[in-house]
N, C-alpha and C positions, 0 to 999 in steps of 0.2 A: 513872328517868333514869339513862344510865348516864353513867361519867366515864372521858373518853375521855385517855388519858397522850402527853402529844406524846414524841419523844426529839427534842432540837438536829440539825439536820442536821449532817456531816460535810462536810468540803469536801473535793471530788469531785479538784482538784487537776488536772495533765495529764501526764501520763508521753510524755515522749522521749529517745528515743537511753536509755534504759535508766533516766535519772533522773527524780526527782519535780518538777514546779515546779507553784507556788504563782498564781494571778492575785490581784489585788488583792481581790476580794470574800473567796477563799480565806483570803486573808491576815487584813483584816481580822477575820472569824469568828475563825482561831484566835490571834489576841491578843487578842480581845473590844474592839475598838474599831474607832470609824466608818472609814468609808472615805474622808471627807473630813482624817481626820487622818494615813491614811497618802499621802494627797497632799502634805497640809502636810509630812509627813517628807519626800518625796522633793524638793518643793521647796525644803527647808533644807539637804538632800543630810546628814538625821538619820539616816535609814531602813534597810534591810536592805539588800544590793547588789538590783542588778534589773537583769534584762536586757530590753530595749528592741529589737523588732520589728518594723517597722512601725509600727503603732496598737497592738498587745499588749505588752502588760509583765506578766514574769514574774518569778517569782521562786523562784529554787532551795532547796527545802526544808534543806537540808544547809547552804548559806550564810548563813538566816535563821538556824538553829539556833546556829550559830558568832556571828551579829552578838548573841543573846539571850545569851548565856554571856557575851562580852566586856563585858556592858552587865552583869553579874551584880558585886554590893557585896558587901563579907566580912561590913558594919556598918552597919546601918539607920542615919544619920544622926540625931544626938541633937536632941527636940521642943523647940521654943523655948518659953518660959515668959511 
């Protein structure tokens, strides 16, 4: 029996006009959470900027990266007892 090693897919992502953008599955995958929760972000207007299409919404790799930094703590919050 042999055993076969998946690797995680990569998100495939879409290059225009020379930059990277993200679709929501994209997204999803690389912050390891559902896709129904970055719905819930954009609906609370939590979430990463997105640009809005049509029916497609994207999301710029470089803008995501900057909303993840700004969202970045110096000090884990102390556990309550």
């Amino acid at each position: 029996m042999a055993i076969t090693t998946q690797t995680p897919t990569q998100p495939q992502g879409v290059t225009l006009l020379g930059t990277e953008f993200l679709t929501d599955d994209d997204l999803a995958r690389e912050l390891d959470v559902s896709r129904r929760t970055i719905a819930r972000w954009n609906a609370k207007r939590q979430g990463p900027p997105r640009i809005i299409q049509g029916r497609t919404i994207l999301y710029k790799r470089s803008s995501v990266i900057r909303w993840l930094e700004d969202r970045e703590q110096s000090q884990p919050r102390a556990r309550r007892r």
